[in-house]
C-alpha positions in Angstrom: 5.9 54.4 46.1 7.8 55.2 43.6 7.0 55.6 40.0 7.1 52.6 37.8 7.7 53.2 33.8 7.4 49.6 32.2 9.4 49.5 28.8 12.8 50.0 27.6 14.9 52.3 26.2 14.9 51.1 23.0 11.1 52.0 23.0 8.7 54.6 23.0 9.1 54.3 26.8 12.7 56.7 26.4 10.7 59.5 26.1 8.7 58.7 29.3 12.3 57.9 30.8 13.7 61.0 29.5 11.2 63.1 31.4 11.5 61.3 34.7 15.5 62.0 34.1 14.3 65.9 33.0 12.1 66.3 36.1 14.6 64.6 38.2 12.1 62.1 40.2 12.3 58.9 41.2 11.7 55.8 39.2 11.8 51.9 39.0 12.0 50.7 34.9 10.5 47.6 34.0 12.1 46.4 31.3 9.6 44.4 28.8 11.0 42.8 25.5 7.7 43.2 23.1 9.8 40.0 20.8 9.7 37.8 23.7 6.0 38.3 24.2 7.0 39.8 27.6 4.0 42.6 26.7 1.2 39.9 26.4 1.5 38.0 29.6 -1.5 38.5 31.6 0.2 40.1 34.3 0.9 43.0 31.9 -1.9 43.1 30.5 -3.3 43.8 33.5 -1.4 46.9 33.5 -2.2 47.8 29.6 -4.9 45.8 28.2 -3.7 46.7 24.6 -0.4 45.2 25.2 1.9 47.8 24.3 4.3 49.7 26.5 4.8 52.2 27.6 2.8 52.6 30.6 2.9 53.7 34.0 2.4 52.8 37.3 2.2 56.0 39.6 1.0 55.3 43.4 -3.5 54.0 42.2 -2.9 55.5 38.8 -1.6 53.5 35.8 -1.9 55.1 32.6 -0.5 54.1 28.9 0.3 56.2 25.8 3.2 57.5 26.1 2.6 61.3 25.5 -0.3 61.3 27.8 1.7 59.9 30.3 4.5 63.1 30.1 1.7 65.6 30.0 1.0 64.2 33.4 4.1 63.8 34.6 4.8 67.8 33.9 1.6 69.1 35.2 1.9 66.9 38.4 5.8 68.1 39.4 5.5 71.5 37.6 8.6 73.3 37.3 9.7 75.0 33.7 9.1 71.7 31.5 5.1 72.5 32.6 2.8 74.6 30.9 2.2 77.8 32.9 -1.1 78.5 31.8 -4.4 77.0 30.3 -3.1 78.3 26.4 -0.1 76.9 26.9 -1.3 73.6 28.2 -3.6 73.7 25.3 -0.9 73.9 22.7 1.3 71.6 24.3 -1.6 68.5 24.0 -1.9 70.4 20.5 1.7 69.9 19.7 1.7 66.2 21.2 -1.2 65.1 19.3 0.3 66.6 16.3 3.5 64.4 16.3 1.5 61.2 16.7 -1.0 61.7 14.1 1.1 63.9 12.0 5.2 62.3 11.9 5.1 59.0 13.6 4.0 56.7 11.2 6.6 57.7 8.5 9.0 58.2 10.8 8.8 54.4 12.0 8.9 52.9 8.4 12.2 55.2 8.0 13.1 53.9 11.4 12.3 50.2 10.3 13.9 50.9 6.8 17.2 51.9 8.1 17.4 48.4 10.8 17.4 46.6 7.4 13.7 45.2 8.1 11.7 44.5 4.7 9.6 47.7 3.6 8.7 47.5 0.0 10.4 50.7 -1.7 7.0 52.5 -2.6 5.9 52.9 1.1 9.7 54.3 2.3 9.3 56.6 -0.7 5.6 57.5 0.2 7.1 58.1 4.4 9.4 60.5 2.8 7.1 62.4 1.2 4.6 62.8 3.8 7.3 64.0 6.3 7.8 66.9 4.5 5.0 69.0 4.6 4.6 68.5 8.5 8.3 69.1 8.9 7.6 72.4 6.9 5.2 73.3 9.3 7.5 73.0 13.1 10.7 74.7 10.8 8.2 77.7 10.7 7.1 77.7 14.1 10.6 77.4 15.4 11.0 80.2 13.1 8.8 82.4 15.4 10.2 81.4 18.5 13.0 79.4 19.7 10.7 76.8 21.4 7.4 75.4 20.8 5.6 77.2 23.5 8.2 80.3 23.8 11.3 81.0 25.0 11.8 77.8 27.0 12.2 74.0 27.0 8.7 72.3 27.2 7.2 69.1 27.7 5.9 70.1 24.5 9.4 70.3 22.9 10.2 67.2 24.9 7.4 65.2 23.1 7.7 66.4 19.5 11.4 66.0 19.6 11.2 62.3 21.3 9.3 61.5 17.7 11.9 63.9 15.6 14.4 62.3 16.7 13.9 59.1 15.0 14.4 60.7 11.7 18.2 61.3 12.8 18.2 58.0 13.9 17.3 56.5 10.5 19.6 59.5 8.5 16.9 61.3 6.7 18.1 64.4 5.8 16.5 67.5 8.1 18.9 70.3 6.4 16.0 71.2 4.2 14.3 72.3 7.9 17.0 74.6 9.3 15.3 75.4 12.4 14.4 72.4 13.2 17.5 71.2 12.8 19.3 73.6 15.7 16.3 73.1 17.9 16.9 69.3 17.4 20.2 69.3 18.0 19.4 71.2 21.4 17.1 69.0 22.4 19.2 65.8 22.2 22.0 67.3 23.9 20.4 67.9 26.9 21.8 65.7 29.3 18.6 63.8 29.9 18.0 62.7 26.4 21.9 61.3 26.5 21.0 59.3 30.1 17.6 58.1 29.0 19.2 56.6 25.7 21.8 55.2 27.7 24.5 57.0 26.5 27.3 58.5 28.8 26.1 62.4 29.0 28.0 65.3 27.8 
């Protein structure tokens, strides 16, 4: 059977699409429109009680969360986007964790913000500000190496940069984070990024 990622691309879900399109597997997409209320039916719910998507369907397995779900993914096909020992596996959950808990949040308002929906002013200004210490921190890390776990494209890099993105999307300004930047722009030119956002590849 082959694997079934339910959400769109226009979701959290493209980064569990990009990764399938990375690893070059097999997949059916279910596409769910959360506006619709296409997440809440109880069919779905069946699939993620919380009513959110992404989630997976893999052979017995489902699973939801959307970075848990590529960490998996990596570890069960292997090749170079897996970690190739227990450190590195370590760091990249560490460096998955860290874009959820650390960039998401304000990188959603910004997101939100910049599709004209109604933020009040003081909580775009507040995302702004806490962007930029966290930001500080992968500039210097992509200071030390050219990836986040070395000298190679990760799942790690694949998960932080699924969340980085966003800020491009809604035009904040990363030239403060030079690093980041070219490792950014790397990362979204791969030709999986470009097919899993729809867009014709390069």
């Amino acid at each position: 059977m082959a694997l079934i990622i339910y959400g769109s691309a226009m979701s959290r879900a493209y980064r569990v699409i990009w990764m399938a399109k990375e690893l070059g597997i097999p997949y059916e997409q279910v596409s769910l429109d959360v506006r619709k209320g296409e997440t809440r039916t109880p069919e779905y719910l069946k699939i993620n009680p919380n009513g959110h998507i992404p989630a997976i369907r893999d052979g017995d397995l489902i699973l939801w969360e959307s970075m848990a779900i590529n960490l998996y993914l990596a570890k069960k096909h292997g090749g170079p986007l897996a970690p190739s020992s227990p450190a590195e596996e370590a760091r990249a959950i560490m460096w998955s964790f860290w874009a959820i808990s650390e960039l998401e949040d304000p990188t959603v308002t910004l997101i939100q913000q910049s599709f004209g929906m109604p933020i009040e002013s003081a909580r775009v200004d507040r995302a702004k500000d806490l962007l930029k210490q966290p930001l500080g921190v992968l500039d210097a890390a992509l200071a030390a190496s050219p990836f986040l776990l070395g000298s190679r494209f990760t799942v790690a890099d694949l998960n932080v940069a699924s969340v980085v993105a966003g800020l491009a999307l809604a035009k904040y300004d990363l030239s403060p984070w030079p690093k980041l930047t070219a490792w950014l722009s790397g990362c979204t030119a791969r030709r999986a990024f470009a097919e899993a956002r729809g867009a014709p590849p390069a």
